[in-house]
C-alpha positions as CSV (number, residue, x, y, z in Angstrom):
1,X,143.6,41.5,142.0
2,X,140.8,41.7,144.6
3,X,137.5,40.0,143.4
4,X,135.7,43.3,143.3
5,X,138.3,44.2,140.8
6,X,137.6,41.3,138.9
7,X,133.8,41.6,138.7
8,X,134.2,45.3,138.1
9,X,136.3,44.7,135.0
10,X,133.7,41.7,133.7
11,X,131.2,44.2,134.4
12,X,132.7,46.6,132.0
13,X,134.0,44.4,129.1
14,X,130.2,42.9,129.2
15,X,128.4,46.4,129.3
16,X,130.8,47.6,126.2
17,X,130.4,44.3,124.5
18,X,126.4,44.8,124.4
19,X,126.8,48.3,123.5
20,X,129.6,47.8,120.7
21,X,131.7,50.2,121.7
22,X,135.2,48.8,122.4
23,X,137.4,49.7,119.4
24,X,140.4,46.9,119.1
25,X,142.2,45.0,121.6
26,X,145.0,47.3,122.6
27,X,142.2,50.3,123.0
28,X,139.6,48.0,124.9
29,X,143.0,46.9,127.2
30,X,143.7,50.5,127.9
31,X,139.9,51.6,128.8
32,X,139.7,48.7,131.3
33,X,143.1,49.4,132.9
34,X,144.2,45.8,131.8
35,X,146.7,44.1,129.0
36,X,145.6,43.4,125.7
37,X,146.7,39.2,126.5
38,X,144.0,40.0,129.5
39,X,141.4,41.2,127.1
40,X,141.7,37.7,125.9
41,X,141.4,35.5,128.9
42,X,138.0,37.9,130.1
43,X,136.9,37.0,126.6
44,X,137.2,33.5,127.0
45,X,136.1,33.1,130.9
46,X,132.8,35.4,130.0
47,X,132.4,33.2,127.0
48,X,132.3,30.5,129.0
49,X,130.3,31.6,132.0
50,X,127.8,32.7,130.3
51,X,127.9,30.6,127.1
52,X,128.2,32.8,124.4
53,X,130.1,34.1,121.6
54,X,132.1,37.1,121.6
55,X,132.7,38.2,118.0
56,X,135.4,41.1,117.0
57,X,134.3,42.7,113.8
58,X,137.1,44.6,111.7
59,X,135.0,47.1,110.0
60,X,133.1,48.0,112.7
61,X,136.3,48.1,114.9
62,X,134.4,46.2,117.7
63,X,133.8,43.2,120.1
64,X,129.9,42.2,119.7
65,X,127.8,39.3,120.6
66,X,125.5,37.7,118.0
67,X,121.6,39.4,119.0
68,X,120.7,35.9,119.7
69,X,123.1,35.6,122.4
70,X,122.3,39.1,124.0
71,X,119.7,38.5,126.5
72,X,122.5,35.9,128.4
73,X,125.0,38.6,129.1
74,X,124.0,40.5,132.3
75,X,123.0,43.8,132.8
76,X,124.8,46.1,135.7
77,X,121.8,45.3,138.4
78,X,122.3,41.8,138.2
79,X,125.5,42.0,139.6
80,X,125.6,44.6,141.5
81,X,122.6,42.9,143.6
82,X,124.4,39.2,143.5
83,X,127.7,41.0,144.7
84,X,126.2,42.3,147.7
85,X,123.7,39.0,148.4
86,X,127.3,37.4,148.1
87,X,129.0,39.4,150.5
88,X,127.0,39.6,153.0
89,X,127.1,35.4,153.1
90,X,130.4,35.0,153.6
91,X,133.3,37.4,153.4
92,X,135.3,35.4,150.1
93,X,133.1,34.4,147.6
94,X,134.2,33.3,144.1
95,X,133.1,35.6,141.1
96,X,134.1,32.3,138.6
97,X,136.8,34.6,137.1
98,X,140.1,33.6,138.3
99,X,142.6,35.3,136.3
């Protein structure tokens, strides 16, 4: 996977996170053109990055981040503008996600 790739999908798992829209694991897979076991390891690396709790809720059928926690996540400027700081630095750069 190319590191655009990578950012794109931890783009897209944190934007449906804050918006509580993922339904369960298998459906939140599917939408981000991943498997479900990668659903997991985003989970935990985004967890981890940007230290918070992802929470999965059974009645509401979706992943969700305590509102405490919200304001850490970022929104889609943030990285689109560090992405292209990044690149034009140096041709590799490491988005922290290596899956």
């Amino acid at each position: 996977m190319t590191e655009l790739k990578v950012l794109d999908i931890a783009h897209r798992f944190c934007i449906c996170v804050l918006q509580e829209c993922t339904g369960n694991r298998t459906e939140f897979a599917e939408y981000l053109g991943i498997t479900p076991c990668r659903v997991t390891i985003y989970k935990k690396k985004i967890e981890t990055l940007y230290k918070v709790k992802i929470h999965h809720s059974r009645s509401r059928n979706s992943y969700f981040v305590n509102p405490n926690d919200r304001h850490k996540l970022p929104p889609l400027y943030r990285i689109i503008i560090n992405c292209i700081k990044m690149k034009r630095v140096v041709r590799r750069f490491c988005t922290g996600l290596y899956l």
